[in-house]
C-alpha positions as CSV (number, residue, x, y, z in Angstrom):
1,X,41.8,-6.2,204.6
2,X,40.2,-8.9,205.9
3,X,37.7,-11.4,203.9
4,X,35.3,-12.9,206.7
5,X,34.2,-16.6,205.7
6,X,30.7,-15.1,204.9
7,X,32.2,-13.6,201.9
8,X,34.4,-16.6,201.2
9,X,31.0,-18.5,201.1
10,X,29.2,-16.1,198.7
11,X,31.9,-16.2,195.9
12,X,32.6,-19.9,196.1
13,X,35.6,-21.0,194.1
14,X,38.6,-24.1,194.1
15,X,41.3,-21.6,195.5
16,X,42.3,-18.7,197.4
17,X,42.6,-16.5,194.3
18,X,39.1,-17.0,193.4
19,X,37.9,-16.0,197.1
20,X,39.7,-12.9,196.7
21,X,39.3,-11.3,193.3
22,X,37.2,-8.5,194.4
23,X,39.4,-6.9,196.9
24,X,40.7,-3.9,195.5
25,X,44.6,-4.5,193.9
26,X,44.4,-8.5,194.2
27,X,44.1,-10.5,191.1
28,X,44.5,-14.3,190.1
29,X,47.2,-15.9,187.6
30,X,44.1,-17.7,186.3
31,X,46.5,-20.3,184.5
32,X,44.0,-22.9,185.1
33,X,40.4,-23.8,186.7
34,X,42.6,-25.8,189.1
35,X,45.7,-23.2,189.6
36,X,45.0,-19.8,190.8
37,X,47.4,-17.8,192.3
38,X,47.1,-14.7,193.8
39,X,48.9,-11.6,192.2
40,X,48.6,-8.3,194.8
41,X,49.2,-5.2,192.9
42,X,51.0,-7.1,189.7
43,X,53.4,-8.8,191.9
44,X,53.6,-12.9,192.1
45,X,55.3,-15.9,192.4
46,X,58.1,-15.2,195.2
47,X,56.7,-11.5,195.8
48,X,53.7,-12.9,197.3
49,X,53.8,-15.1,200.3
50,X,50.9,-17.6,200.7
51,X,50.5,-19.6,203.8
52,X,47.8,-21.3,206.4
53,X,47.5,-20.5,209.9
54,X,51.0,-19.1,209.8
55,X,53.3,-21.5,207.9
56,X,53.7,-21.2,203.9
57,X,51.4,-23.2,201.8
58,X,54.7,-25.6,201.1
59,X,54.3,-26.0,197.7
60,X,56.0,-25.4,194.1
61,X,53.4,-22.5,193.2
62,X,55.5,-20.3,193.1
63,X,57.8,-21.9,190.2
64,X,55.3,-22.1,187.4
65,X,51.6,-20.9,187.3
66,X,50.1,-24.2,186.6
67,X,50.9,-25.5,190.1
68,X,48.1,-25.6,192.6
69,X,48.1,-23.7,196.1
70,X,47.4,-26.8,198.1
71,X,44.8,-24.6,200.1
72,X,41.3,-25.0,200.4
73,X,38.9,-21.7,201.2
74,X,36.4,-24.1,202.4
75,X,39.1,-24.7,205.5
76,X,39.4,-21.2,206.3
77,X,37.6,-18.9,208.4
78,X,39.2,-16.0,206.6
79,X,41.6,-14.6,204.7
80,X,43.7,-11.6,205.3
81,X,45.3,-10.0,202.9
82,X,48.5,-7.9,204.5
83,X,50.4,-5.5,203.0
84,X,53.5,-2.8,204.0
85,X,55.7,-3.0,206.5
86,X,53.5,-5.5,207.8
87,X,54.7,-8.1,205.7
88,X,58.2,-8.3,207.6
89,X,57.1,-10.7,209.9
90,X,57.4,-13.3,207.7
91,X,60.6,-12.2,206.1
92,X,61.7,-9.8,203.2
93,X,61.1,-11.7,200.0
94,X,57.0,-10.7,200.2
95,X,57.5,-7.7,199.4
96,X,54.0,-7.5,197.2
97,X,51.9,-8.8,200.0
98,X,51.1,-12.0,202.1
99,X,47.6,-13.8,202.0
100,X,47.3,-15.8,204.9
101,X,44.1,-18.3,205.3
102,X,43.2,-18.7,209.0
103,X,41.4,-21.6,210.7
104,X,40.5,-23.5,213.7
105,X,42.4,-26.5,212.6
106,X,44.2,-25.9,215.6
107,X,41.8,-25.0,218.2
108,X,42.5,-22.0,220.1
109,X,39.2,-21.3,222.2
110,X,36.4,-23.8,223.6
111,X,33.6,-23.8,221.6
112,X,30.6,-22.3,223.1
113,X,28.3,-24.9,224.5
114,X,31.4,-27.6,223.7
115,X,30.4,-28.0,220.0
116,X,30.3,-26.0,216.8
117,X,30.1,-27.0,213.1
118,X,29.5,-25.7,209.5
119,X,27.9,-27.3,206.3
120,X,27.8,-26.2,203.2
121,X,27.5,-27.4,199.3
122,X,27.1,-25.9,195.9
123,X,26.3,-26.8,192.0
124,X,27.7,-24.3,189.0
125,X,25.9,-25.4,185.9
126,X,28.4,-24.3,183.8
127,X,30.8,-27.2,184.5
128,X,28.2,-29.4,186.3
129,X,30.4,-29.1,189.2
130,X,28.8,-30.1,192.8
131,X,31.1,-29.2,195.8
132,X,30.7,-30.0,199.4
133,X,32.8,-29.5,202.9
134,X,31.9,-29.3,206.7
135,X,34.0,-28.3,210.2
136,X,33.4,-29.0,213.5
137,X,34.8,-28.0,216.6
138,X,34.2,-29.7,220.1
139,X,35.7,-29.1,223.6
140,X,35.3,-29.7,227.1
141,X,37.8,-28.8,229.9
142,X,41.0,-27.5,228.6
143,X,40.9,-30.0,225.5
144,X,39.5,-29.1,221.9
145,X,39.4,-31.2,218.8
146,X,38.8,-30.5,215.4
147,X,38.2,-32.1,211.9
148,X,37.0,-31.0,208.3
149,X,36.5,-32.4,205.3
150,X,35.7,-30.9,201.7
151,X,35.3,-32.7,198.2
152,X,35.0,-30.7,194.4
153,X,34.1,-31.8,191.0
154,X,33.9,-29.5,187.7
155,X,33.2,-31.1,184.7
156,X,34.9,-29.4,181.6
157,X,33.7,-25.4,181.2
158,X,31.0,-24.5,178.7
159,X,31.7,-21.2,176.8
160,X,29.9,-19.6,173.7
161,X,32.0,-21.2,171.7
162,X,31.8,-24.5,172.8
163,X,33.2,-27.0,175.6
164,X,36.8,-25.5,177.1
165,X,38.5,-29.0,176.6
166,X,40.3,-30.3,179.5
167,X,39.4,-27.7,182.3
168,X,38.3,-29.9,184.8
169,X,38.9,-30.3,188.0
170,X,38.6,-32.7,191.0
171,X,39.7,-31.7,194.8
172,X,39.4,-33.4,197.8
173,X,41.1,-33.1,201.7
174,X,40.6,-33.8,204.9
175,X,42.5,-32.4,208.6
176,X,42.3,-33.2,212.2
177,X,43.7,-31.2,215.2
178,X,43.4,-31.0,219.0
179,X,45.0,-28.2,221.1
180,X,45.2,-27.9,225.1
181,X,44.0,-24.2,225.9
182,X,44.4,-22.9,229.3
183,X,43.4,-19.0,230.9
184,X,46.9,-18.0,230.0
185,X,47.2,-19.6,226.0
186,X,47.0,-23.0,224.4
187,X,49.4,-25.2,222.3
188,X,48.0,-27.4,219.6
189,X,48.9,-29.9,216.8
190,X,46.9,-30.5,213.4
191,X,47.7,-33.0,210.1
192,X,45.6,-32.4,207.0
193,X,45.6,-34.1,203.3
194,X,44.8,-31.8,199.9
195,X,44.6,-34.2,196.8
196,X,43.8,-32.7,193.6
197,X,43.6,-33.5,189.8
198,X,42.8,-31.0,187.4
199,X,43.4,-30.1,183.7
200,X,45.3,-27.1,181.8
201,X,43.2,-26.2,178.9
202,X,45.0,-24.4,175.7
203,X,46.1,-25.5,172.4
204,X,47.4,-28.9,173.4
205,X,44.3,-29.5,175.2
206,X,42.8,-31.9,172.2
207,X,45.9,-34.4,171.8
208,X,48.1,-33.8,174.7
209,X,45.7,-33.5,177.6
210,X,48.1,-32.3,180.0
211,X,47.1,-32.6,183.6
212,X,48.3,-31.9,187.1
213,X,47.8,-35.2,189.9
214,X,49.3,-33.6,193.2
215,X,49.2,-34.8,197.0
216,X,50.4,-33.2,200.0
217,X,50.3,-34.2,203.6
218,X,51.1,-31.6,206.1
219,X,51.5,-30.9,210.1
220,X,51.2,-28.0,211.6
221,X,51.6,-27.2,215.4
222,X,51.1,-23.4,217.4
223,X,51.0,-22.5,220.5
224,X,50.5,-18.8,222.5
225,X,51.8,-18.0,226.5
226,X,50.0,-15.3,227.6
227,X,52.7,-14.1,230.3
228,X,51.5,-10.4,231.1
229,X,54.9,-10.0,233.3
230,X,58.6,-9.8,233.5
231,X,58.3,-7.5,230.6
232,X,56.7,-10.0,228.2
233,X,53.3,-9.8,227.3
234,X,53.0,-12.9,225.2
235,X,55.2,-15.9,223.5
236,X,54.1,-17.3,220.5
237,X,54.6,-20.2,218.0
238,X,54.4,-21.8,214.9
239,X,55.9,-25.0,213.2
240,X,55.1,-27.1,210.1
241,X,56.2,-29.5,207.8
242,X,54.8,-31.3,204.6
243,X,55.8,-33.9,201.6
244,X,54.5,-32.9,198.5
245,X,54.6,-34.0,195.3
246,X,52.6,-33.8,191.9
247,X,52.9,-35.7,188.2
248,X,52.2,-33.6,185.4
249,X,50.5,-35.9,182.7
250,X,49.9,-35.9,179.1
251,X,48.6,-38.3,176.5
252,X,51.2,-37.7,173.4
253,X,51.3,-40.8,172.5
254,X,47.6,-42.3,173.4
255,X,48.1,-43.3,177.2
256,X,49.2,-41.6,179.8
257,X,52.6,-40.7,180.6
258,X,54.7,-39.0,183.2
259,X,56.3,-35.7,181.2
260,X,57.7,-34.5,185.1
261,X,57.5,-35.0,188.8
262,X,57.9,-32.4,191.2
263,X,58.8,-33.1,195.1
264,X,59.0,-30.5,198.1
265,X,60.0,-31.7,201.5
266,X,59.6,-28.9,203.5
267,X,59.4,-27.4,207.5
268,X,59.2,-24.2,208.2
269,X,59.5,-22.7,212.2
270,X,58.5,-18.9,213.7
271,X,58.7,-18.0,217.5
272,X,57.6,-14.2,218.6
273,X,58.2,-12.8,221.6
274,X,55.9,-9.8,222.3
275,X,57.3,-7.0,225.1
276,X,54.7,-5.0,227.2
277,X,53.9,-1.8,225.8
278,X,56.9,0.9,226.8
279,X,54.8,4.6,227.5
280,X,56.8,7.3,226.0
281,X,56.9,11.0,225.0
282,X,55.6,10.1,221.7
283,X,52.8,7.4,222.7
284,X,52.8,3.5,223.6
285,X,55.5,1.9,222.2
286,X,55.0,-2.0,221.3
287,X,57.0,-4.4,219.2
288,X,58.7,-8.0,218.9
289,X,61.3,-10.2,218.8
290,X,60.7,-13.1,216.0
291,X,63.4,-15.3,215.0
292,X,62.7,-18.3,211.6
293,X,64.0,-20.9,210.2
294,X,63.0,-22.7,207.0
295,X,64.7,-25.4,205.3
């Protein structure tokens, strides 16, 4: 299934978990206002593949479930959600899913008219949270450039039972991309930020105040040939590389302190090469040849 950014914009939330909670089998680890992480049919962690516009979110999510998914739905145009065989194209460790957030961060058509952009904004009154983001697109010729920009603050959580200490949250991230797009493909190149600092509310909420401060900066380039002959129908592309790191902070002993710090340097690279479809006795046969490498 596919989640379509009008439904991403109707159940607003700080990750990609939230945006997805009422497909049918997907859940979040709910660890923390600030870390979601989706869980597809009680699988997680390493069993479910996250990633944006083809490369892996490039994180340490995946080691604890207070760690952040540095990904924004604000960014995507949608999510899909793939499941089965499917999931092989991106190697054999997913085998409870992949959740893939897609965007125009890397432009791959001219915008109609040469411009496009989106606004949008929001207040929850339970955490006095206000959230804001925009995306535009503009092209002319066989160049396109894109840039957008979100920022979120939540307050701490109100329940019947009084104020959730330490649940807040504070987001922000930016990215900028151009691509060249001819009749026969495009190849493109995008850099983006995601900062966030959020809190992990439980029982040392009151007199440790443990928090997450995280950063990553990320490339990310594709790139499609549309060949139609020689037996290939199509060549395709996707690199990326990041630097991430996060300090979890508490306040044992009155100021703040450094318990940990996690680092991920990381690049990740997928080429596909698509064959023409084959007619045969038992239908239209069509496939690939991918080869990745991920260090």
């Amino acid at each position: 299934p596919t989640v379509p950014s009008s439904d991403i914009a109707a159940t607003p939330g700080s990750n990609l978990a939230d945006s997805l909670m009422n497909q049918p089998g997907v859940t979040g680890s709910s660890f923390a206002p600030g870390a979601n992480r989706p869980i597809i049919r009680g699988l997680d962690n390493n069993r479910v593949r996250v990633q944006e516009n083809g490369i892996g979110s490039q994180d340490v999510s995946a080691l604890s479930e207070d760690h952040a998914v540095p990904i924004d739905p604000f960014s995507a145009d949608n999510i899909e959600i793939i499941r089965g065989p499917a999931t092989l194209r991106y190697g054999s460790q997913a085998i409870g899913g992949v959740v893939s957030a897609n965007s125009e961060r890397i432009p791959t058509i001219i915008p109609l008219r040469g411009f496009t952009a989106e606004t949008m904004g929001g207040f929850t009154s339970v955490n006095n949270g206000v959230d804001g983001a925009f995306k535009a697109t503009a092209g002319s010729g066989n160049f396109a450039v894109h840039a957008d920009a979100f920022a979120r603050h939540a307050g701490d959580y109100d329940t019947p039972r009084g104020t959730e200490a330490n649940s807040f949250l504070d987001n922000s991230g930016f990215s900028v991309g151009s691509s060249y797009i001819g009749k026969d493909g495009f190849v493109g190149i995008s850099f983006s930020r995601f900062n966030a600092l959020y809190g992990i509310p439980g029982a040392e909420a009151l007199t440790e105040k443990p928090r997450i401060d995280m950063q990553q900066d990320k490339v990310q380039t594709r790139g499609e040939w549309r060949i139609g002959s020689l037996g290939i129908e199509a060549i395709r592309l996707w690199g990326g590389a990041s630097n991430y790191a996060h300090n979890e902070i508490d306040f044992g002993s009155g100021a703040p302190e450094v318990g940990s710090r996690f680092t991920n340097q990381e690049q990740e690279g997928r080429i596909e090469v698509q064959h023409l479809p084959v007619n045969t006795a038992f239908g239209r046969l069509t496939g690939m040849v991918c080869t990745q490498f991920g260090h």
